[in-house]
C-alpha positions as CSV (number, residue, x, y, z in Angstrom):
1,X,-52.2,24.8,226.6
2,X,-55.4,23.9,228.9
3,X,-58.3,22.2,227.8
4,X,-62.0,23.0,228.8
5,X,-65.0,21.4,227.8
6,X,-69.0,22.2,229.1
7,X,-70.6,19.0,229.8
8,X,-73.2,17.9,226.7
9,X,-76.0,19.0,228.0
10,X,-74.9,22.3,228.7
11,X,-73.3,22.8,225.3
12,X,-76.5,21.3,224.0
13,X,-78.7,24.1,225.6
14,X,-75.9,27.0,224.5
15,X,-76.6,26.0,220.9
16,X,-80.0,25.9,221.6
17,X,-79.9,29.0,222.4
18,X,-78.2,30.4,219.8
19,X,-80.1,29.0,217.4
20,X,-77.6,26.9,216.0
21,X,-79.6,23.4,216.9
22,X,-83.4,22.7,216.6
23,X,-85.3,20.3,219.0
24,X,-88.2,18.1,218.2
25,X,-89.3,14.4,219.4
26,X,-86.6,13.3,217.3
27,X,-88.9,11.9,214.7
28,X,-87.2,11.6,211.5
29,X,-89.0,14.6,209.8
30,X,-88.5,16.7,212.6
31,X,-84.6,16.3,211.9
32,X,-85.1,17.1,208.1
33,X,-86.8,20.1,208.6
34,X,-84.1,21.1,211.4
35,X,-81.5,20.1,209.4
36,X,-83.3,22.7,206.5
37,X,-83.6,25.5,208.5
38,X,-79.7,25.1,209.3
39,X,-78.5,24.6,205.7
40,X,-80.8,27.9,204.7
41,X,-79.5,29.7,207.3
42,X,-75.9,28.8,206.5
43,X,-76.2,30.0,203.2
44,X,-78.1,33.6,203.9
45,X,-74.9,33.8,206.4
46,X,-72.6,33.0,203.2
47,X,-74.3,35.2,201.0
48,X,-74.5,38.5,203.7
49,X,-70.7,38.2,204.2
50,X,-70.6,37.5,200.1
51,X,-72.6,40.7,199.7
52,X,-70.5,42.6,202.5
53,X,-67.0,41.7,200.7
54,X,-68.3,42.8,197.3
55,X,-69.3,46.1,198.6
56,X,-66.4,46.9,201.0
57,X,-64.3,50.0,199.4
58,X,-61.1,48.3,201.2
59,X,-59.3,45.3,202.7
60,X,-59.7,47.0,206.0
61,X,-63.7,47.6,205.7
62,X,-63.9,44.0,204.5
63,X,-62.0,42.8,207.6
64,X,-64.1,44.6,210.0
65,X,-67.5,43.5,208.1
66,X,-66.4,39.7,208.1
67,X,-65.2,39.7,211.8
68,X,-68.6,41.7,212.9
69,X,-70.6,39.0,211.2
70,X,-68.8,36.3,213.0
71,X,-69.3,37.2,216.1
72,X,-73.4,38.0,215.3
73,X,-73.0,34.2,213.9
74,X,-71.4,32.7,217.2
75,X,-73.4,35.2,219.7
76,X,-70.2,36.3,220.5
77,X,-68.8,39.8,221.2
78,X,-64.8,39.7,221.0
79,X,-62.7,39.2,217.8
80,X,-59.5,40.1,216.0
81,X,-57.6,39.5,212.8
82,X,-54.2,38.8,212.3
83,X,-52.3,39.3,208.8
84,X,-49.1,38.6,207.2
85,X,-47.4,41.5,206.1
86,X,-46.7,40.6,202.4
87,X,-43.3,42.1,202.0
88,X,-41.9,41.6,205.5
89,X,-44.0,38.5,206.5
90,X,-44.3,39.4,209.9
91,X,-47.8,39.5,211.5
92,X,-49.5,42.3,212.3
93,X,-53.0,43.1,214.1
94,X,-55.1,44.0,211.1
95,X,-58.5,44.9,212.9
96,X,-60.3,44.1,216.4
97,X,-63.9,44.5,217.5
98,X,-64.6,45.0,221.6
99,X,-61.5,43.5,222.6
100,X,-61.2,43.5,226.9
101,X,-59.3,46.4,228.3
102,X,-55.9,44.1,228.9
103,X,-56.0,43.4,225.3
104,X,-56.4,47.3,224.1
105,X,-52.5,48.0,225.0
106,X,-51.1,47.9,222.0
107,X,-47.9,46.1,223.2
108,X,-50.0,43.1,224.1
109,X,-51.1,43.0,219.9
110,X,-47.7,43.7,218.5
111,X,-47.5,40.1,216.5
112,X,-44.8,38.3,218.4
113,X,-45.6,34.4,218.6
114,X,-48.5,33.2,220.6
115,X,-49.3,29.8,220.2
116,X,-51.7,30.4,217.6
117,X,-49.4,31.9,215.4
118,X,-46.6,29.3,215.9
119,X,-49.3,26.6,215.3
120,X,-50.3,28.8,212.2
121,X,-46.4,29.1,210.9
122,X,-46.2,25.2,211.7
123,X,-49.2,24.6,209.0
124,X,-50.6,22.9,212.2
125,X,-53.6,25.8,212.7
126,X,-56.9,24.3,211.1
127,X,-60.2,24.5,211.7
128,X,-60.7,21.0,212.1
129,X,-58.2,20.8,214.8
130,X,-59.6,23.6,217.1
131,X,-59.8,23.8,220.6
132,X,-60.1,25.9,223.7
133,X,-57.0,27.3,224.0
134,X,-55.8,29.4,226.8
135,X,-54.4,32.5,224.9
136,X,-51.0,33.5,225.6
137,X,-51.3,36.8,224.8
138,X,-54.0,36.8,228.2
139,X,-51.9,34.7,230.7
140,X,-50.3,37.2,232.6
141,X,-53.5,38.9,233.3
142,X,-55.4,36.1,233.7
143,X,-52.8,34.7,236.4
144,X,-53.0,37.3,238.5
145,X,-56.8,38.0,238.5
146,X,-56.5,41.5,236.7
147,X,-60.0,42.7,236.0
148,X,-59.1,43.9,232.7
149,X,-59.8,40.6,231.2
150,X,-63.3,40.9,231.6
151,X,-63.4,37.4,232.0
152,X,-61.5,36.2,228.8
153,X,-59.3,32.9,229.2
154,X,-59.9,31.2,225.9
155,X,-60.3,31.4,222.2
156,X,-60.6,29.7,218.8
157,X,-58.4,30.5,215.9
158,X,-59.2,30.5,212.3
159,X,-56.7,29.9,210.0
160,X,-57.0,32.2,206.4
161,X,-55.4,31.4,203.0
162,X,-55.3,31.3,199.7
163,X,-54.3,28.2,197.8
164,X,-50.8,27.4,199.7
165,X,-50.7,30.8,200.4
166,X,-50.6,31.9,204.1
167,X,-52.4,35.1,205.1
168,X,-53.5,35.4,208.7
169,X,-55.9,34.0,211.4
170,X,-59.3,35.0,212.7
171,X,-59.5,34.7,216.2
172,X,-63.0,34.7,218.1
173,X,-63.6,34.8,222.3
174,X,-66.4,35.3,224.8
175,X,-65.9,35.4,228.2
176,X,-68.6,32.4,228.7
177,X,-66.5,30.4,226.2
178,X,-68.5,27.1,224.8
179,X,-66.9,24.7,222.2
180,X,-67.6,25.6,218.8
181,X,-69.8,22.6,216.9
182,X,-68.4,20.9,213.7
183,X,-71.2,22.9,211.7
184,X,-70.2,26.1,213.0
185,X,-66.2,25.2,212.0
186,X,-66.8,24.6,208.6
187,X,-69.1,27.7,208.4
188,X,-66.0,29.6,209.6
189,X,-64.0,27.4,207.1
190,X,-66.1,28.4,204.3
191,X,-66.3,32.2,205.3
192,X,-62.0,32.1,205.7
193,X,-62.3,31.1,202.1
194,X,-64.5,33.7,201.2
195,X,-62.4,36.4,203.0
196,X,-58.7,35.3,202.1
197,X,-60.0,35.6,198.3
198,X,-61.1,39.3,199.2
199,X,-57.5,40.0,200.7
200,X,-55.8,38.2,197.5
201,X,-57.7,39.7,195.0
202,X,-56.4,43.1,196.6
203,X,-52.7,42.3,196.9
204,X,-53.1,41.5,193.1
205,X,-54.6,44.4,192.4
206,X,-51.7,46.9,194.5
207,X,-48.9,44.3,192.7
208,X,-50.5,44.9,189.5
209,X,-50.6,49.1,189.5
210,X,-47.0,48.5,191.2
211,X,-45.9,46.6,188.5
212,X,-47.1,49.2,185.7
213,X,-45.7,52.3,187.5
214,X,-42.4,50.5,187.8
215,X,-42.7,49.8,184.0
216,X,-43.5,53.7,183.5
217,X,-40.6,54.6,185.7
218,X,-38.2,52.4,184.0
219,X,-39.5,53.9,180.5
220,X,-39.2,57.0,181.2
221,X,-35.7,56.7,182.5
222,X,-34.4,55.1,179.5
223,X,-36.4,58.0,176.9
224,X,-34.9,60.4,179.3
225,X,-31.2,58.9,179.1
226,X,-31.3,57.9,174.8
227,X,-32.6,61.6,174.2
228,X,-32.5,64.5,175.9
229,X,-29.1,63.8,177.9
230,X,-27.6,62.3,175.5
231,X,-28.7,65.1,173.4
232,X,-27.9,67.6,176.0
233,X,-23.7,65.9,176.3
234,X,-23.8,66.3,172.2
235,X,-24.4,70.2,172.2
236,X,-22.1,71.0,175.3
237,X,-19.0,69.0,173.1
238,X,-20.6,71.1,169.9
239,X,-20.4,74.0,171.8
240,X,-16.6,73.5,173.6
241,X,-15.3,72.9,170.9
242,X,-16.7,76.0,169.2
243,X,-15.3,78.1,171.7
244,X,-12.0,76.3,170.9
245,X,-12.0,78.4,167.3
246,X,-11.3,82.0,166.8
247,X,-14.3,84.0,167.2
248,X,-14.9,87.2,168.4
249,X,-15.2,87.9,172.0
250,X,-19.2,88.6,171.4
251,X,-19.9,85.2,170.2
252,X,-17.7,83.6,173.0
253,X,-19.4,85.3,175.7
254,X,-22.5,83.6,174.0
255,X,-21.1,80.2,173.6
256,X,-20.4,80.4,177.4
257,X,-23.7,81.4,178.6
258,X,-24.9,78.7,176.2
259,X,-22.9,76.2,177.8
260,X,-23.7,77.0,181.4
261,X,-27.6,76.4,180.4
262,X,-26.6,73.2,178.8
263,X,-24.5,72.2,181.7
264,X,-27.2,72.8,184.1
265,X,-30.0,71.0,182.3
266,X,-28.1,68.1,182.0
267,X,-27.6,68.0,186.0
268,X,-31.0,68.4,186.1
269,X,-31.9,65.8,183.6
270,X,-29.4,63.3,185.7
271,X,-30.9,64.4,189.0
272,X,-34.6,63.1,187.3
273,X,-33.2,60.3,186.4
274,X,-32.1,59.1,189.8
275,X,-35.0,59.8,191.1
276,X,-37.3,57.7,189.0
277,X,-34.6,55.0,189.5
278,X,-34.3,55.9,193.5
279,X,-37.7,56.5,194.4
280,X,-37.9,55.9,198.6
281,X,-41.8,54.8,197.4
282,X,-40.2,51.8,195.1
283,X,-42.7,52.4,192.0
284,X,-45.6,51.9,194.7
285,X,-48.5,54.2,194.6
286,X,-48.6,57.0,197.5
287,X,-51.4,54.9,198.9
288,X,-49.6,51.4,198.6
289,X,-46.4,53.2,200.4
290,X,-48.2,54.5,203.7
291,X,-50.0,51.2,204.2
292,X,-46.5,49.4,203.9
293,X,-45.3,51.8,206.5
294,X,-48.4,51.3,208.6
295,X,-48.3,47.7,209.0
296,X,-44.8,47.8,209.7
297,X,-45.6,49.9,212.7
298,X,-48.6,47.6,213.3
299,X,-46.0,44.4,213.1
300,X,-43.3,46.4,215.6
301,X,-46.3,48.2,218.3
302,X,-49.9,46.9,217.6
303,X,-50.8,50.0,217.3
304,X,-53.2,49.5,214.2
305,X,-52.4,52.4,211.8
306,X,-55.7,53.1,209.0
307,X,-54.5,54.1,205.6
308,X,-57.2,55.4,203.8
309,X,-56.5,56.9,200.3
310,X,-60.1,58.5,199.0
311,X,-59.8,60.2,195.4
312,X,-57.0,58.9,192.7
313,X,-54.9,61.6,192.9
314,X,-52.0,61.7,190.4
315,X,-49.2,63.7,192.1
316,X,-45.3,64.8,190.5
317,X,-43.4,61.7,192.1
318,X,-41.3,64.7,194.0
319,X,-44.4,65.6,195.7
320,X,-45.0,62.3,196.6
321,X,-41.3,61.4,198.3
322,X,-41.8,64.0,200.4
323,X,-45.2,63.8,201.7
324,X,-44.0,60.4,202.2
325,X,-41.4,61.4,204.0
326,X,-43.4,63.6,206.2
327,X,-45.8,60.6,207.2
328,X,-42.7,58.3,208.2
329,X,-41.7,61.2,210.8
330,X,-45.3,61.7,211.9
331,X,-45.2,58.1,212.5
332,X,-42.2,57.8,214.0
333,X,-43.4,60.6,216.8
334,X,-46.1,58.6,217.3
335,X,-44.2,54.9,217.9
336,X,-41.9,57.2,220.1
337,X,-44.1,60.3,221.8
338,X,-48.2,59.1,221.4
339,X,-49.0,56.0,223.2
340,X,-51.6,56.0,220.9
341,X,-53.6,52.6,220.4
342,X,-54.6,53.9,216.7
343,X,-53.8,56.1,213.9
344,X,-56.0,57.5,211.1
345,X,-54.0,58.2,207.6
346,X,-56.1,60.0,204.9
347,X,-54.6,61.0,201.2
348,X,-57.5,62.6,199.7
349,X,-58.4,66.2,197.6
350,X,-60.3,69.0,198.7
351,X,-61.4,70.8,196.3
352,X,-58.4,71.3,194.2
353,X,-56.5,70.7,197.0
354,X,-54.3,67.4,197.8
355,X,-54.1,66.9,201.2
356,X,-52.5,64.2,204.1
357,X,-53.7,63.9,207.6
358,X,-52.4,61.7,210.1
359,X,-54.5,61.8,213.2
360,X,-53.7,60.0,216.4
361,X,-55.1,59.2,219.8
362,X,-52.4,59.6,221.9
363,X,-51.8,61.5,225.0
364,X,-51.3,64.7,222.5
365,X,-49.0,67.9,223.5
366,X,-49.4,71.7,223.9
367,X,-48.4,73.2,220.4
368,X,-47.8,76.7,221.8
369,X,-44.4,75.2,223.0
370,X,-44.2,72.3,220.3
371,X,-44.7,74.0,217.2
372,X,-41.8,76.4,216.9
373,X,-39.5,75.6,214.5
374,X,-36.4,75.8,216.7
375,X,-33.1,74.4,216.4
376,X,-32.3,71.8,219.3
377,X,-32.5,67.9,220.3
378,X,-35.4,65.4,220.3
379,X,-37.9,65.1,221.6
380,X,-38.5,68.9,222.3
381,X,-39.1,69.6,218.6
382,X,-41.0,66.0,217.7
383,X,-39.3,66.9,214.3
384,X,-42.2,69.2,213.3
385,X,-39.4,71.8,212.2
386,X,-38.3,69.4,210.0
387,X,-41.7,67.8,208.5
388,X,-42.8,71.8,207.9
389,X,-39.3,72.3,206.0
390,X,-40.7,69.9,203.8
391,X,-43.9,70.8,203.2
392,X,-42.3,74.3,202.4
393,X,-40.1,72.5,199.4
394,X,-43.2,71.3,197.7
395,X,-45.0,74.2,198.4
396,X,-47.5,73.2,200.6
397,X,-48.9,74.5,204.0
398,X,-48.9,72.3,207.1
399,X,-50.5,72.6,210.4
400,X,-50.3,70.9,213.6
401,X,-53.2,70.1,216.0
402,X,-53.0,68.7,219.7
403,X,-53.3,68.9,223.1
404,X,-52.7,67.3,226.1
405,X,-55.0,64.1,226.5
406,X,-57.1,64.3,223.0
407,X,-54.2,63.1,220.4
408,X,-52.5,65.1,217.5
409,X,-53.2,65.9,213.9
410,X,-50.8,66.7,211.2
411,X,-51.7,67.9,208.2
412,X,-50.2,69.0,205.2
413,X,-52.6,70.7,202.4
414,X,-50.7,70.8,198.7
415,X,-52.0,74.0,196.6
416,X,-53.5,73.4,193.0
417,X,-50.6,74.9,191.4
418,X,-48.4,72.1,192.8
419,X,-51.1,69.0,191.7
420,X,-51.5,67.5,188.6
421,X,-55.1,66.5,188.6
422,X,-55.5,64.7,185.9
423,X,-57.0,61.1,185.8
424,X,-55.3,57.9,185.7
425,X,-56.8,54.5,186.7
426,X,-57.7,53.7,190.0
427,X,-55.9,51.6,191.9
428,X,-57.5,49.0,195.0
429,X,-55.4,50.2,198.3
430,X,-56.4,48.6,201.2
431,X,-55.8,50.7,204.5
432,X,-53.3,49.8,207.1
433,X,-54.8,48.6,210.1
434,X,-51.5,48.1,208.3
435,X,-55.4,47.6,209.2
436,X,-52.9,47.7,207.2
């Protein structure tokens, strides 16, 4: 860790010019009315980012409004976010505004420690305590004078939580780096507050419809197993064992066909059942799900995957798995085939239509050879054959677009036939940058 510091007068001018400090003959009054102008200014700041948090739709819009009023706070132009995934509790890069070109490769933002985050894991990271700090993540390029630092040697970290809670850190640069006053701190302090509830308040929220469609699940697996197959097990017996008596060879013929359809709607009642105890989405909501799977991917590449679920669509929970399934493969090609730095994943309706999109902006592919559903080895077939196969099982039509150097698009489009549309609450799911 190095240490730089501008001499007073120098930092004295910066905040000058950034408006942070007023100047006067130093007369008493002068002070006051200085000191005025700050503490009005501080709380219009408060109440913007306030206002910008309370209208956000998402964790992710919230993120990027926060961090794009930082930086108009500090004159700065740089920023990024760090978050703790909640189940895994690995970090991953949540959202970034004009970050320098050496920074933009996603394997330099994967969330593997810096000192920042091992100062944060330490409980050592506060606002009170921050310097200059040369950023690890920049030292390679930095040491041998690559120009795709754009200047960038230092910056000042942020620490975000809630109560004892850990949740992430905001980190803020400029190339002309100038130590950050005590005012400006506990600004940043205050607005960490302010944002950590935001993210809180939307965990909550996702645990809470979690919570009440594992409940659901759970009670419609124990209706489904105290009635119908137990009531399906009580006719087969009735009916064996009426085949057991004399009868004619008519009525036994009946009793068989009988007990075929019983037999078979009691696999089928067994096979619901697992499936609302097995569900690969773990009583989550579609949403909820992908943004689990995008931070993961977030946490293992820093590539920053948006999960952005638009109309509450209430979907069969077999529909569901496998349009699930389908975005885990899409993102899986994209970790493996893409060097993409982002990807976009929409869940919305059109018209009566349900619909999922991943979209990428990797180095893309020409479909003509890609698309084909052909038998044979990865990566020839990017698993498209298989992602359509299940599109096809819930009915649904899926399309691939791409070419070389202008990224991919996946879609799959679920007809109204195969959608339940009808209204449930809606639930806060924050997008996966994920930013999530």
């Amino acid at each position: 860790m190095s240490v730089r510091t501008a001499a007073p007068g120098a930092r004295s001018a910066q905040r000058q010019k950034a408006g942070l400090v007023t100047t006067g003959s130093g007369a008493g009054s002068g002070a006051a009315r200085g000191g005025a102008r700050e503490s009005t200014r501080d709380l219009r700041i408060l109440k913007e980012i306030a206002e910008a948090l309370n209208g956000a739709a998402n964790v992710d819009q919230a993120l990027r409004d926060v961090l794009a009023h930082i930086a108009d706070l500090l004159g700065l132009r740089t920023g990024w976010i760090w978050l703790i995934d909640p189940r895994t509790g690995r970090f991953y890069s949540a959202t970034a505004q004009a970050l320098p070109p050496f920074l933009r490769d996603p394997v330099r933002m994967t969330g593997h420690p810096c000192w920042c985050i091992e100062a944060f894991r330490w409980g050592k990271l506060t606002a009170g305590n921050i310097e200059l700090i040369e950023c690890s993540r920049l030292r390679t390029a930095v040491t041998a004078n690559q120009p795709g630092t754009r200047g960038f040697r230092y910056h000042a970290s942020i620490p975000l939580h809630f109560g004892d809670r850990p949740l992430g850190i905001i980190n803020v640069a400029t190339p002309r780096w100038r130590r950050l006053t005590r005012r400006e701190l506990d600004l940043l302090s205050t607005i960490a507050s302010q944002l950590s509830m935001a993210i809180e308040r939307a965990r909550l929220a996702e645990e809470s419809v979690r919570l009440a469609r594992l409940e659901e699940r759970t009670r419609l697996a124990r209706d489904l197993h105290d009635t119908l197959t137990q009531g399906l097990t009580a006719i087969g017996l009735h009916i064996d064992a009426a085949m057991g008596a004399a009868a004619p060879r008519e009525v036994r013929a009946q009793l068989e066909r009988a007990l075929t359809v019983t037999r078979s709607s009691l696999d089928e009642a067994r096979r619901s059942l697992r499936e609302l105890r097995g569900s690969p989405l773990n009583a989550r909501p579609l949403g909820e799900a992908l943004m689990a799977l995008g931070r993961e991917m977030a946490s293992d590449t820093g590539v920053r995957v948006h999960v952005e679920s638009r109309d509450n669509l209430s979907l069969p929970s077999h529909i569901e798995e496998e349009l699930y399934r389908i975005a885990a493969e899409a993102l899986t090609n994209v970790r493996r085939h893409a060097a993409a730095k982002e990807v976009q994943v929409t869940l919305t309706r059109t018209g009566r239509h349900a619909r999922l999109t991943i979209a990428d902006d990797g180095r893309g592919f020409e479909t003509r050879l890609r698309v084909r559903a052909q038998p044979g080895p990865e990566p020839t077939g990017f698993g498209l054959a298989g992602m359509r196969e299940r599109a096809a099982l819930i009915g649904g039509r899926f399309s691939v677009r791409s070419r070389p150097g202008h990224g991919t698009q996946i879609s799959v489009t679920v007809p109204p036939d195969r959608v339940d549309l009808a209204d449930r609450p809606a639930s806060a799911v924050p997008p996966a940058s994920a930013s999530s």
